[in-house]
N, C-alpha and C positions, 0 to 999 in steps of 0.2 A: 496900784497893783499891776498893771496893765506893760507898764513899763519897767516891773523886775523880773521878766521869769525872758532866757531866750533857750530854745528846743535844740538841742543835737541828735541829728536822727543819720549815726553810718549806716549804711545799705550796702549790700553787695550782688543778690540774686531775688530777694524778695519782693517782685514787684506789687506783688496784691499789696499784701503789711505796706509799703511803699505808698501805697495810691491809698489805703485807708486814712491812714497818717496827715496825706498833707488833705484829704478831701474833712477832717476831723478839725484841723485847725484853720480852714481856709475862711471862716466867720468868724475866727477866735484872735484877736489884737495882741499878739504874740509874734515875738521872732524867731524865725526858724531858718536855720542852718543846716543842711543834706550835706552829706559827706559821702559823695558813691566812689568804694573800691574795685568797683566796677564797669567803670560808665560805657554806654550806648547812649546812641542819638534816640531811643525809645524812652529814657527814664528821664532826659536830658528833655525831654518836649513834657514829659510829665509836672515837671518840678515845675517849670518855669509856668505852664498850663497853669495851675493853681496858683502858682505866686501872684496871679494877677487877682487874686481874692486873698492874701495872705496880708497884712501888714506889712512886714518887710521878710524878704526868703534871700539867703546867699544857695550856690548848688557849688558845691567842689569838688570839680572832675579828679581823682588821682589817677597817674598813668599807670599804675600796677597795684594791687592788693598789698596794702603795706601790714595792715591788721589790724584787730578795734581798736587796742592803746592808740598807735597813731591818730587814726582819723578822729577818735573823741579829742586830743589833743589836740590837733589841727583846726579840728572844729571850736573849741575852744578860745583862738585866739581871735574868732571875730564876735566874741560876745562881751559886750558893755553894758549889761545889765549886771544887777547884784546876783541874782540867782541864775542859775543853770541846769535845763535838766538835761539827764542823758538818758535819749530813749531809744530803746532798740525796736526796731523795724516789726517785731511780731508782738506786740503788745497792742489793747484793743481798748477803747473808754467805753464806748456807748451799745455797739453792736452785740455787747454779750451780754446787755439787759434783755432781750427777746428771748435767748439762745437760754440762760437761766431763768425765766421769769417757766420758759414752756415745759422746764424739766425739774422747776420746784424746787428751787435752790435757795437758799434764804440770804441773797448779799443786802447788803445794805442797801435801803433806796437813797440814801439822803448821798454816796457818792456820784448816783447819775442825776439828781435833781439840781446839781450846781457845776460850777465850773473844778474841772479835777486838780488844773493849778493852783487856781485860786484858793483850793481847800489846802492845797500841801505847804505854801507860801505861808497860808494862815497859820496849820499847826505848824512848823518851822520856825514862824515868829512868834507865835505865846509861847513854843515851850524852850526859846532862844536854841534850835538845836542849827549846826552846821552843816547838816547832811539828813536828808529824811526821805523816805519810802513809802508808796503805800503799800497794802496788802497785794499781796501778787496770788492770784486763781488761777489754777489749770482751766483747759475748757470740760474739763467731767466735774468742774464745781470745788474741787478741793485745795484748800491752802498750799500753794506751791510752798512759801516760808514764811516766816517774820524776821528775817533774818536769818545771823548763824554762829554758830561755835568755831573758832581753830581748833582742832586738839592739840596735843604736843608729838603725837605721832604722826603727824602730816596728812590728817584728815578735815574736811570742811564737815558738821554737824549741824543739818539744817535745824530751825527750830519750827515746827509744825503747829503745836499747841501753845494755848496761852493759860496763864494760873486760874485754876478754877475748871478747865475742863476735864470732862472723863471720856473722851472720847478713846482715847487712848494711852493708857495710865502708863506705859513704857517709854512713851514719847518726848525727849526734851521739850521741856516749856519753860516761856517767857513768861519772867515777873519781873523784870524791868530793862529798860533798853541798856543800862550800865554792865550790862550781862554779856550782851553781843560782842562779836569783835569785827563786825562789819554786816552790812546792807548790798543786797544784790545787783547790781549794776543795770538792771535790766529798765529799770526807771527809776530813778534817782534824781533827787531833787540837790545839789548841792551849793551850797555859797561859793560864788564865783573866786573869789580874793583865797579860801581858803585852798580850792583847788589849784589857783598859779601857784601859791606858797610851798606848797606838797611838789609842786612841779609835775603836778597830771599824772595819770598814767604811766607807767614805768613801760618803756617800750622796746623793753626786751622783750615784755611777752603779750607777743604776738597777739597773742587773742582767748582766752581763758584764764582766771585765777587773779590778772591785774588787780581787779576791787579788791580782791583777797588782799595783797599788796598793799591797796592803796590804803587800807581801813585799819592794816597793823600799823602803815607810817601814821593814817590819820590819828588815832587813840593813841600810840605814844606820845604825841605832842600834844594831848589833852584836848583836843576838839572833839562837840557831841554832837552823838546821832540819835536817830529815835525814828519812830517808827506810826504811821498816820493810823491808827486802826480805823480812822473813819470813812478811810478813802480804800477803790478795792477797784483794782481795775484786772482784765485777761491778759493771761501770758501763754501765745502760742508757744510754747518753750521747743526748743530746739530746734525752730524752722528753714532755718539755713544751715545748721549743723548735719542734720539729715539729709542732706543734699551733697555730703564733702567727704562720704568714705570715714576713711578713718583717722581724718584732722585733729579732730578732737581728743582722741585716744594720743594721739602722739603727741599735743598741745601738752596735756594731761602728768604725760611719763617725763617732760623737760621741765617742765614750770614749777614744780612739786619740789625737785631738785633746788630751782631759780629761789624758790621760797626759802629753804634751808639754809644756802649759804647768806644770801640776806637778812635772812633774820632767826639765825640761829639762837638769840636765848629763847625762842617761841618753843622752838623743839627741841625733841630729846633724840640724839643720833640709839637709835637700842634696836631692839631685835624687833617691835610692832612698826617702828621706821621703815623697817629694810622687809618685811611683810606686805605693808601698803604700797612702794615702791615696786614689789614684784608682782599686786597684784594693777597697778599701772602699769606694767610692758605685759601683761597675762591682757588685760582689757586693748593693748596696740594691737595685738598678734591675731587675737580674735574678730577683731574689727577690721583687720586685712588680710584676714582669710574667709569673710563672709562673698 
C-alpha cells in the first residue's frame, strides 16, 4: 500500500495549510511532491525541514505563478507510483476531529482512526474506480459536496445530499456515483496512467473549473469515479482565493466560455447560457469594486 499513493501538494501563499500538510505526513511512508508558485527561502527551509521525516519529498521551485493546472501537471511528472493524489494546501485530516468532536458534529470516527490513504486506495480498489474522493466538510461541520452536476447552461450543481436524507428535500442528491459528472479537485485520489492518458489538466485554465474539464474528458472515455463516503476530511475552502481580490471572479467569466467551446455537446448555447455568463462578469465587477 505504502508504495502506491505519491502526494501533490501546489502552494502559493498558504504557509500554515503548508506546514500542517507536510508536519501530517512527515510519519506517514508516502511520497510527497510541493509544487510552490511562489517560492521564498521561508517555505523552501520548511519543505525540506520536514522532508527529513518524510519518506521521500521533491520541492519545486517555479519562477513565477503559472496556475494550478500547471503545477498539478508538473508535479505530476515525478510520480511513479500507481495512484496520485492531488491535494490542495487548505485541506486538514486530523486537526478537525477536536475542532468537531467540541462543537458536536457527527463525522465519522473510523476516518480519523486509520490511515486516510490507505482508506481511499482501499475504497478505489474494491470498487475498481479510477478517480475517488472523500467527503469534503466545511469547518462549520457541513457537507461542502459529494460531488457535482454540469448543467447544460454552464452551471456546476454541487450535490449536498445523499438518498434517503431529509435534510433538505430541494437539495440534489446522490443515488449513485454514475450520476456525477466529476469530483472536486480539492483531494483527489487519482490512478496515475489514467491521468498521463487524459494528458492532466488542461492548462489553459489557469486555475479554476480544470477538474470540471478534466471529469467531462474523463467520463467521456468511460473511466469511473466514486466517491469514499467513509472517508471525510476538512476543507478550509477558499483559503488563498480570499487573499487574491477578484482572481477568481475573472477565472470564472473566461473558463465558463473555455468550457463551451470545448465541449459544446455539454451545453446548450440559449438564453439561461448567456444569463449565467452575465451573471459571471456581474460577480467580476462586484469583486473589483469591493
Amino acid at each position: 500500500m505504502n508504495n502506491k499513493v505519491t502526494v501533490i501538494i501546489p502552494t502559493l501563499n498558504n504557509i500554515r495549510g503548508l506546514k500542517y500538510l507536510l508536519h501530517y505526513f512527515k510519519d506517514k511512508p508516502y511520497k510527497v511532491v510541493v509544487v510552490d508558485n511562489k517560492p521564498n527561502e521561508e517555505k523552501k527551509r520548511i519543505v525540506m525541514s520536514y522532508g527529513l521525516g518524510v519518506r521521500w519529498i521533491k520541492y519545486l521551485s517555479q519562477k513565477r505563478n503559472l496556475g494550478f493546472a500547471i503545477a498539478v501537471n508538473r508535479g505530476a511528472k515525478n510520480v511513479e507510483t500507481k495512484w496520485m493524489l492531488i491535494l490542495n494546501d487548505d485541506i486538514e485530516f486530523e486537526s478537525q476531529k477536536s475542532k468537531v468532536k467540541s462543537q458536536n458534529y457527527n463525522l465519522k470516527v473510523k476516518s480519523y482512526q486509520s490511515n486516510i490513504l490507505k482508506e481511499l486506495v482501499k475504497e478505489a480498489e474494491r470498487k475498481k474506480l479510477d478517480a475517488v474522493s472523500p467527503v469534503l466538510r466545511n469547518p462549520n461541520g457541513k457537507v461542502e459536496n459529494y460531488g457535482y452536476k454540469v448543467l447544460p447552461y454552464g452551471k456546476v450543481e454541487l450535490v449536498r445530499e445523499l438518498t434517503g436524507s431529509r435534510v433538505n428535500p430541494t437539495s440534489p442528491r446522490l443515488r449513485g456515483a454514475s450520476e456525477l459528472d466529476g469530483l472536486t479537485a480539492a483531494c483527489l485520489l487519482v490512478k496515475t496512467k489514467v491521468f498521463r492518458e487524459l494528458k492532466g489538466f488542461d492548462e489553459k485554465f489557469f486555475a479554476y473549473l480544470e477538474d470540471v474539464d478534466f471529469f467531462l474528458r474523463f467520463k467521456k472515455v468511460g473511466y469511473k469515479l466514486g466517491l469514499a463516503t467513509n472517508v471525510e476530511v476538512l476543507h478550509n475552502h477558499m483559503t488563498t482565493t480570499k487573499t487574491m481580490g477578484n482572481f477568481k471572479a475573472k477565472q470564472d467569466m473566461v473558463n465558463w466560455w473555455r468550457l463551451y467551446f470545448k465541449h459544446r455537446g455539454k451545453f446548450k448555447l440559449d438564453f439561461k447560457f448567456i444569463i449565467e455568463r452575465l451573471r459571471n462578469v456581474s460577480g467580476f465587477i462586484k469583486a473589483y469594486l469591493r
